[in-house]
N, C-alpha and C positions, 0 to 999 in steps of 0.2 A: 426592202429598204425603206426607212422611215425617212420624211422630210428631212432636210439640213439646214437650219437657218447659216446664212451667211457667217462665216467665221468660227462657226464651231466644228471639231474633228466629228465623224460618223463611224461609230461602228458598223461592217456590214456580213453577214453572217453569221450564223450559228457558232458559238465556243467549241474550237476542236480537240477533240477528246481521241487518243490512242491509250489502247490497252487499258479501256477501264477509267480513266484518269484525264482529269481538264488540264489542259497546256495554260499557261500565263502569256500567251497571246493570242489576234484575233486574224480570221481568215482574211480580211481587209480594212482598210481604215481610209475614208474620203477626206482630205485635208484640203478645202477651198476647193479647187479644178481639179487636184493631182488625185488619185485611187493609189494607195499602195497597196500591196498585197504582198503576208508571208510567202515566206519559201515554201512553195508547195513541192511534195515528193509524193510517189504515185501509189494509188492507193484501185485496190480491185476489190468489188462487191464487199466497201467499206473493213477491207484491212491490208494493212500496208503489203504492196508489192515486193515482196523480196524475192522473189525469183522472176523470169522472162528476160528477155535480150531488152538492150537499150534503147533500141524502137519502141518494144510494146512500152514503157516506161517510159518511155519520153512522150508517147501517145496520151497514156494515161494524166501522166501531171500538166500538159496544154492543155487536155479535154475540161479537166478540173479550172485549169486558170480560166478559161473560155467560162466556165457557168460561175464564176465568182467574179469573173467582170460582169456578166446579165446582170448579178445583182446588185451592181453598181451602176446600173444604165450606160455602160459599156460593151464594145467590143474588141477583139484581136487586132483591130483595126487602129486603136486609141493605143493603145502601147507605144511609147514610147523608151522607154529602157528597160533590158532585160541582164539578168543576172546570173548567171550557171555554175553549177558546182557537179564536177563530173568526179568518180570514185578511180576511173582508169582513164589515160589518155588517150587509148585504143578504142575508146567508146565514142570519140567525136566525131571520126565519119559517119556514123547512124547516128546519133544524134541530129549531127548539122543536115542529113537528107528529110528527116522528121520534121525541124523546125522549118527548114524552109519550106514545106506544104500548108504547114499554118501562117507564116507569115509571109509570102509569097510577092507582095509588092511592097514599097516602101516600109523594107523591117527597120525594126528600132534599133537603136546603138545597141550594142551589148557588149559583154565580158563573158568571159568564162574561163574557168580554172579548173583544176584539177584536185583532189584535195581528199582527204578520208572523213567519210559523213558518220554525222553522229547515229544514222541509223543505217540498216545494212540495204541500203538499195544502191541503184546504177548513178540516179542524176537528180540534182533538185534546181529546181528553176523559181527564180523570183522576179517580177515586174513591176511596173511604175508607170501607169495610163493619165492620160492627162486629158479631161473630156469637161468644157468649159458647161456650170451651169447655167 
C-alpha cells in the first residue's frame, strides 16, 4: 500500500483477474478513514472455489478479506459492516458458526441475503473497515 495523501481515494491491491481476464474493479479502495472492499468469493490455490461445503468457503473468503485488510493496514478487528450474499438459505447455519470464529467479539453490523450469484459458489462476503489515519 502506497502513501494516501489526505483526501484522495487509494487503490489497494493487485487488479483481479478470473479466468484469464481483468475484472473492472479493485480488490479495495481507502476513501479517507473508511477501507472498502469488493465482494470477495472464495478462491483455493488461486481458482475459484466451486465445490466444498460452506464452511470451507466461508473459510476461504474471510481468510482472503483478513489479507486485503493487512493491505490496508487493517484488521478483522476494524470492520465495521459486513455484507452477505448466500446462494441457499440452508447454508446460514455454517456460515453464521464460521463467521463468528472470525469475528468473535464486538462483530460488525451486518446483512445478509440470499440470492443466486453470478458465479457458482456457496457465499460472497463484502465489508467496510473504518481505521482512522
Amino acid at each position: 500500500m502506497t502513501e494516501n495523501p489526505r483526501g484522495k481515494k487509494q487503490i489497494i491491491g493487485d487488479p483481479l483477474v478470473i479466468g484469464g481476464r481483468q475484472l473492472s474493479l479493485s480488490h479495495a479502495v481507502r476513501a479517507g478513514d473508511f477501507v472498502f472492499l469488493t465482494g470477495q468469493v472464495p478462491f483455493k490455490d488461486g481458482a475459484l472455489m466451486t465445490e466444498g461445503t460452506v464452511e470451507d468457503q466461508t473459510r476461504a473468503v474471510l481468510d482472503e478479506i483478513k489479507n486485503t485488510l493487512h493491505q490496508a493496514n487493517c484488521s478483522l478487528k476494524d470492520v465495521v459492516k459486513a455484507m452477505i450474499w448466500l446462494r441457499d438459505r440452508a447454508d446460514f447455519p455454517g456460515f453464521n458458526a464460521v463467521y463468528g470464529e472470525y469475528f468473535p467479539e464486538e462483530p460488525p453490523a451486518r446483512s445478509a441475503v440470499v440470492s443466486e450469484l453470478l458465479i457458482d459458489v456457496r457465499v460472497e462476503v463484502e465489508v467496510v473497515a473504518y481505521k482512522p489515519q
